[in-house]
C-alpha positions in Angstrom: -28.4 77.4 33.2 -26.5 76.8 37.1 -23.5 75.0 37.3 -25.7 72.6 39.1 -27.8 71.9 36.1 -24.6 72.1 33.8 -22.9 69.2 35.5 -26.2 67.0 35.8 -27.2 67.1 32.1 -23.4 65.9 31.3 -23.6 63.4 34.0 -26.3 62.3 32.1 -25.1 62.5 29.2 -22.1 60.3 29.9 -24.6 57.8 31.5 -26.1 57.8 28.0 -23.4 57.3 26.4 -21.9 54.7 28.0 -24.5 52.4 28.0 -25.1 52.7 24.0 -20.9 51.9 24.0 -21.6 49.1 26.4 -24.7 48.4 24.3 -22.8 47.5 21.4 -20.1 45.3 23.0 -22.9 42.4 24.6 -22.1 39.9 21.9 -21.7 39.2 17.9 -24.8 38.2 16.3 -24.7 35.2 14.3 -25.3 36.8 11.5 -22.9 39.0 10.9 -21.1 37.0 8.8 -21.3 35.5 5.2 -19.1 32.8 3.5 -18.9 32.6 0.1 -16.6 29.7 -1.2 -15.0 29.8 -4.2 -12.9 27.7 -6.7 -10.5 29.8 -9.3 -11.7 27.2 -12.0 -14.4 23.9 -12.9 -12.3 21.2 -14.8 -9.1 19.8 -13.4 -7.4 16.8 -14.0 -7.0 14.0 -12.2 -4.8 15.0 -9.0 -4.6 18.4 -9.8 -4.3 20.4 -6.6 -8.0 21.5 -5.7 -7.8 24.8 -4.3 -11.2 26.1 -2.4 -11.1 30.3 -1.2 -13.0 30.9 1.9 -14.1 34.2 2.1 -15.7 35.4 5.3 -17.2 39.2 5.2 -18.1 40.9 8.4 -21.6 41.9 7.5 -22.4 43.4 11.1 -22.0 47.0 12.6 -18.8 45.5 15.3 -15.2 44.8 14.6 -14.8 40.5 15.7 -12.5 38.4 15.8 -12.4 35.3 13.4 -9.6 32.6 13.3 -7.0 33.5 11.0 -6.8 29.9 9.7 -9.3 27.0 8.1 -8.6 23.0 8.9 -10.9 20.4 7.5 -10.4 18.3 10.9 -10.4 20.6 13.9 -7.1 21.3 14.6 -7.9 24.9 14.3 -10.7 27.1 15.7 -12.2 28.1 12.5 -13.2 24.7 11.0 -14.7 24.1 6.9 -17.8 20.7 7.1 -17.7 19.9 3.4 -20.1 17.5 2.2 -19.2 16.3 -1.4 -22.2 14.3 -3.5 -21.4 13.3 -7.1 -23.6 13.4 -9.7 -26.0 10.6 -8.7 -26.2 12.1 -5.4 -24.2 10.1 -3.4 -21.8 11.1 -0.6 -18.2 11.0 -1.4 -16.2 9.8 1.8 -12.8 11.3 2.6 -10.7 11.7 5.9 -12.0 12.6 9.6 -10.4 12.4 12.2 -11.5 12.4 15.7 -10.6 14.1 19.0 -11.3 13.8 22.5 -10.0 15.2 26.3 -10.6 13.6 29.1 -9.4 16.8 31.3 -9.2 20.1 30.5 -6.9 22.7 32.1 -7.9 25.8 32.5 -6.2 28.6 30.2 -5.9 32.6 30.5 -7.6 34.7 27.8 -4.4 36.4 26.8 -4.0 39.5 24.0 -0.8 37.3 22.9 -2.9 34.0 22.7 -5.6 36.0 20.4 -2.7 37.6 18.3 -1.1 34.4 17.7 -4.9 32.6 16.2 -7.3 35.2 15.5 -7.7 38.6 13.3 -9.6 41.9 14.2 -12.1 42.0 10.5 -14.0 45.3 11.0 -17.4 46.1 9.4 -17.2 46.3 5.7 -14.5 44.0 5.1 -13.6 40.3 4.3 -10.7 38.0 4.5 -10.1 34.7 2.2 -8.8 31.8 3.2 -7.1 29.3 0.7 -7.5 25.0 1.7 -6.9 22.0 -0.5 -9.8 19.6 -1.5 -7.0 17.1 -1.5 -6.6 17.3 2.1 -9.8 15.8 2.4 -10.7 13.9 -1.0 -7.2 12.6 -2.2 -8.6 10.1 -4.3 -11.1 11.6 -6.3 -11.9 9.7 -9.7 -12.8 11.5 -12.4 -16.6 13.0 -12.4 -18.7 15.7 -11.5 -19.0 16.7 -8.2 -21.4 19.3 -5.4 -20.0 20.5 -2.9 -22.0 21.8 0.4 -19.9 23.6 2.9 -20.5 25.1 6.7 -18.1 27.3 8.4 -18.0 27.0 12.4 -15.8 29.2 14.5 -15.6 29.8 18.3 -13.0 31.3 21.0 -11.2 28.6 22.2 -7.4 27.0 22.7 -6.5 24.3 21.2 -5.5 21.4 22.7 -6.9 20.2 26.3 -7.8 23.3 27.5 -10.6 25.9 28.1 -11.7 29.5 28.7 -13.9 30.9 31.3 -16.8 32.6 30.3 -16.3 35.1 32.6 -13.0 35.9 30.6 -14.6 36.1 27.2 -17.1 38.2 28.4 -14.9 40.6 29.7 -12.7 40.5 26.9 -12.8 43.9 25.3 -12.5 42.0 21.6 -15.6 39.7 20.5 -15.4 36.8 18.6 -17.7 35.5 16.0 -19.4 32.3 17.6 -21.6 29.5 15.8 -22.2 27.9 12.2 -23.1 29.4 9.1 -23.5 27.6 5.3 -21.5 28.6 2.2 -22.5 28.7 -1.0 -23.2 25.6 -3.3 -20.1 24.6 -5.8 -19.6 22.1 -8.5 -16.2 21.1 -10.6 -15.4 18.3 -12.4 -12.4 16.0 -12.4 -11.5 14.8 -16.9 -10.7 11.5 -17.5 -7.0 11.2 -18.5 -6.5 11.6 -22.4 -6.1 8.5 -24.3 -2.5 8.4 -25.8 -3.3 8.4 -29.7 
């Protein structure tokens, strides 16, 4: 083999390799992630702290990023819809709150802006998330309840301001992007014991 032939067959090479790197990097598929919710037990008492883990597994073949924290309301970029039904079926109402910009500034996809909201989850792994019921449902009578749950996450600042596209999509890291349902739990709330 000539030097000649040597150095195309690693420029080649190289070529190859590069695009299966660059390959992997286009995006996170939607499903590479799982949430499973979970509750540590079914009976509480009335106003007894309701404690609901989130646990999000990165099921893909790609390190992404996910938000390190869960709101009920939007006030952070990974966000929990809960939809609570008792046992006849019908909705249980709690909190919302909404929010709305009129202009949005532009903002810099930063390493120190991604540090400060988001975590790296690599293939394999899975990180759990703890949020109050309460937050949402501080009133609940005693009963039997369903709950239905959808995680949503994106890349985004808070507040009145935006991303590029461009910027995300030069951004070495890759964030999970889209909406994905949990799992199905149920608890009930006892009645208060009758003093004897």
């Amino acid at each position: 083999m000539t030097g000649t032939e040597r150095t195309s067959l690693c420029v080649v090479a190289l070529f190859v390799c590069a695009s299966l790197l660059f390959a992997q990097r286009t995006g996170v598929t939607r499903d590479a992630i799982t949430v499973h919710v979970m509750l540590n037990k079914t009976l509480f008492a009335v106003g007894e702290p309701i404690q609901l883990g989130v646990m999000i597994s990165n099921v893909g073949t790609q390190p992404l990023l996910i938000p390190n924290r869960l709101s009920f309301f939007g006030d952070s970029q990974g966000e929990l819809t809960v939809e609570l039904t008792g046992d006849n079926g019908s909705p249980v109402s709690g909190i919302r709150m909404t929010f709305d910009c009129k202009d949005y500034k532009e903002s810099k996809l930063t390493y120190e802006f991604v540090l400060a909201d988001y975590i790296l989850l690599r293939p394999a792994t899975s990180y759990t998330q703890q949020i109050s019921l309460l937050a949402l449902f501080p009133e609940l009578q005693p009963g039997s309840y369903h709950l239905k749950s959808t995680y949503s996450a994106d890349l985004f600042p808070l507040g009145c301001r935006r991303l590029s596209q461009k910027e995300i999509d030069s951004f070495p890291l890759k964030a999970w992007k889209g909406s994905t349902a949990a799992n199905q739990v149920s608890f009930t709330i006892l009645p208060k014991a009758t003093k004897r």
